[in-house]
C-alpha positions as CSV (number, residue, x, y, z in Angstrom):
1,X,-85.4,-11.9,-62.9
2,X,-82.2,-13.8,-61.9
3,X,-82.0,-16.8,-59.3
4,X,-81.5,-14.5,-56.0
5,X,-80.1,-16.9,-53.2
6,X,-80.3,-15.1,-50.2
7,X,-77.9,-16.7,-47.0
8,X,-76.0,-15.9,-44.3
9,X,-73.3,-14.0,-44.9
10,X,-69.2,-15.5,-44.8
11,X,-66.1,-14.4,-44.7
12,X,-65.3,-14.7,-48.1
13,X,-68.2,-12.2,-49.0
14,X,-66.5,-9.3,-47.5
15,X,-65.1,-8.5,-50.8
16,X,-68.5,-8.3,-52.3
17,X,-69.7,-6.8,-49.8
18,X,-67.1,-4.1,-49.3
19,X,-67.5,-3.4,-53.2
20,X,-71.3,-2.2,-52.2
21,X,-71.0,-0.4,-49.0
22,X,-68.2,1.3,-50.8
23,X,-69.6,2.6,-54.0
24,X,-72.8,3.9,-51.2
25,X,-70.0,6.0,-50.0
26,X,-68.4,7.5,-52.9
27,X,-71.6,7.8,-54.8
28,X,-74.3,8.3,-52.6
29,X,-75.7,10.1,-49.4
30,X,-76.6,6.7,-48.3
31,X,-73.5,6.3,-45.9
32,X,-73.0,10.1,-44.6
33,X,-69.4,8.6,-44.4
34,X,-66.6,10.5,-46.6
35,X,-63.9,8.1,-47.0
36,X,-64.2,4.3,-48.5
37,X,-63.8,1.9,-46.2
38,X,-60.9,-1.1,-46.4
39,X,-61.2,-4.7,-45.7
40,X,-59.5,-4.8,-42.9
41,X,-62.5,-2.8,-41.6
42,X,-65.0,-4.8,-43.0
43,X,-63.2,-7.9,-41.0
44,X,-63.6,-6.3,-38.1
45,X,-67.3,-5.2,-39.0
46,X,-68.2,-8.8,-39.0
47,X,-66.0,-10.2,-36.8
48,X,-67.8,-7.7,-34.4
49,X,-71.6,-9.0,-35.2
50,X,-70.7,-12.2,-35.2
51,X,-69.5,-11.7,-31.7
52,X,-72.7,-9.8,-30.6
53,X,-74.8,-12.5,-32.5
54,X,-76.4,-10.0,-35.2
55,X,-77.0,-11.4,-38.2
56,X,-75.7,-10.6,-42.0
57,X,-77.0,-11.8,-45.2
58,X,-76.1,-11.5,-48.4
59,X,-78.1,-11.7,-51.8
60,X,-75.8,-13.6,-54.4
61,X,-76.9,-14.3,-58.3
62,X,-74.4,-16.7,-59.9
63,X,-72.3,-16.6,-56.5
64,X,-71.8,-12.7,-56.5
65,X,-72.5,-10.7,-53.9
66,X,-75.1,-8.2,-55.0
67,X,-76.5,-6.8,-51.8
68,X,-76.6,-7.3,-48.0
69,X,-78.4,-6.6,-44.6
70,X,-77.8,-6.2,-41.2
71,X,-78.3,-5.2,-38.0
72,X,-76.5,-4.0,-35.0
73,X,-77.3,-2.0,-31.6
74,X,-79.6,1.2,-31.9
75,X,-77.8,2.5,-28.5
76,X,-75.5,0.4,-26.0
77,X,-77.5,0.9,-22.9
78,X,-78.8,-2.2,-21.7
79,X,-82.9,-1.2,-22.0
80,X,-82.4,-0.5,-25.8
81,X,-81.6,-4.5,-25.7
82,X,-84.5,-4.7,-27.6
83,X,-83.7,-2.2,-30.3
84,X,-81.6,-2.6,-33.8
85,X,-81.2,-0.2,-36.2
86,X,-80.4,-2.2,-39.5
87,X,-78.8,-1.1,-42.6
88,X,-80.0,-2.4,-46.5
89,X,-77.3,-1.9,-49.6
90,X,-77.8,-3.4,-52.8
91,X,-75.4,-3.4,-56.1
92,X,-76.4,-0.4,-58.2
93,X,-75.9,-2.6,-61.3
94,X,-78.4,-4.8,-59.9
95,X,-81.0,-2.2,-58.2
96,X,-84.5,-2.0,-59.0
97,X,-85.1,-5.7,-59.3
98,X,-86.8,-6.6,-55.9
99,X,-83.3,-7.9,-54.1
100,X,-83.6,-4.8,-50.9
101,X,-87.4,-6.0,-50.6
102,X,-85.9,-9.8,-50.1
103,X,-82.9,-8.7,-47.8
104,X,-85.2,-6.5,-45.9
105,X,-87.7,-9.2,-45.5
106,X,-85.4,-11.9,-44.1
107,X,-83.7,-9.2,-41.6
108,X,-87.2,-8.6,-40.4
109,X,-87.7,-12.3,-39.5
110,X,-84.3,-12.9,-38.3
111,X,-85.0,-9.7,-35.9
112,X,-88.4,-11.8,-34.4
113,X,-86.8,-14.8,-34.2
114,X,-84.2,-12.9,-32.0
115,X,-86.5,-11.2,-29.9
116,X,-86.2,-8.1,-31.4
117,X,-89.3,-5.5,-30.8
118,X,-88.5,-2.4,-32.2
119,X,-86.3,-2.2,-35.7
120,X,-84.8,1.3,-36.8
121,X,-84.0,2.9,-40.2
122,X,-82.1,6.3,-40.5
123,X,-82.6,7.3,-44.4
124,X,-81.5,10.0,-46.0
125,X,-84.3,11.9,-46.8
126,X,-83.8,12.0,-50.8
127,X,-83.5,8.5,-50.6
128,X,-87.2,8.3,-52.1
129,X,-86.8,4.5,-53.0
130,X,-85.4,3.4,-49.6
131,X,-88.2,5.3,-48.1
132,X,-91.2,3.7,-50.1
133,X,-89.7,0.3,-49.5
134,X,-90.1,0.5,-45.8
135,X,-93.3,1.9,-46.3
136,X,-94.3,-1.6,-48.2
137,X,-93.0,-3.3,-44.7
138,X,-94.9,-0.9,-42.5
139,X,-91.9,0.9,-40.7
140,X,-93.7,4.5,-39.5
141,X,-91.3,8.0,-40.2
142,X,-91.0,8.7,-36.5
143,X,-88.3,11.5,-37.1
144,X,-87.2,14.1,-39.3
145,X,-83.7,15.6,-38.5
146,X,-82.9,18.8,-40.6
147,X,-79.3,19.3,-41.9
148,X,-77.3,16.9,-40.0
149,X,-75.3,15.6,-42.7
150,X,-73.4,17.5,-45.0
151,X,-72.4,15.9,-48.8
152,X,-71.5,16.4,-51.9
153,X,-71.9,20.4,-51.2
154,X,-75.5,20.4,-49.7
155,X,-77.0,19.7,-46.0
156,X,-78.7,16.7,-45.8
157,X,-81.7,15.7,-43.8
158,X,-81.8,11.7,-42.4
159,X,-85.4,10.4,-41.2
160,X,-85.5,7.9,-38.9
161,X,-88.0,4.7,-40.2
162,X,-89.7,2.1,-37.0
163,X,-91.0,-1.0,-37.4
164,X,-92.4,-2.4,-34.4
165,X,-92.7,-6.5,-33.7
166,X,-94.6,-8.6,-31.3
167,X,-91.7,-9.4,-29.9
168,X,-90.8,-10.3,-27.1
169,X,-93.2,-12.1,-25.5
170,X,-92.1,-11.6,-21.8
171,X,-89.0,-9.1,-21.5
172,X,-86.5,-8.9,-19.1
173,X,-85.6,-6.5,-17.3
174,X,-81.8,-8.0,-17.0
């Protein structure tokens, strides 16, 4: 397999990374999103987790960007503090080759280091692949939602995924 480097993502990956999120919309029930997004979006996407200190990585081989990860607020209430529901999109030239498991991995330690306790996934429900590899990280299905999306001409069902940390030690309550 190629040299995956796996980083922190920058502003001048939002092209790459734009590229991927995307083709997820246009060609997959992945995003249950319609229209592709532009950059200025994606600027403000990151301008807004850098701000609330959630982290993004990309996965680059030979300095392209050929997947990323993040996370961001499951709800806004202040108890959810502990909460993220985090989002996994690799290239699908470069798919199959054990990059989601890295990105994944590396969320998953930047959510303990940040006190996270509970990570969630919402996967669409044909989304066999996505589903197995949270599995192999020992997120639990915790929800089935029937026909909340509709694509490509068909309902679609999204399961919500949990992974739950150790984390924190002592929570607040403020």
């Amino acid at each position: 397999m190629e040299n995956v480097d796996i980083r922190p993502a920058k502003e001048n990956d939002l092209h790459g990374i734009l590229e991927i999120y995307n083709d997820a919309i246009v060609n997959t029930t992945s995003v249950y999103n319609y229209k592709p997004h532009t950059i200025e979006m994606r600027k403000k996407w990151f301008a807004d987790k850098q701000a609330e200190n959630h982290p993004v990585f990309v996965a680059t081989i030979d300095n392209k960007v050929v997947g990323f990860v993040s996370y961001g607020h499951f709800r806004v209430w202040a108890a959810y503090k502990y909460s993220v529901e985090h989002s996994v999109y690799v290239h699908p030239d470069f798919r199959q080759r054990g990059i989601a498991k890295k990105l994944l991995s590396i969320i998953i330690d930047a959510a303990r280091q940040n006190d996270v306790h509970a990570i969630i996934a919402g996967i669409d429900s044909d989304n066999v692949s996505s589903i197995k590899l949270h599995s192999q990280f020992h997120f639990k299905e915790v929800g089935h939602f029937k026909q909340v999306g509709y694509k490509f001409g068909k309902w679609l069902d999204l399961i919500f995924m949990e992974l739950l940390l150790d984390t924190p030690k002592n929570p607040q309550e403020s």
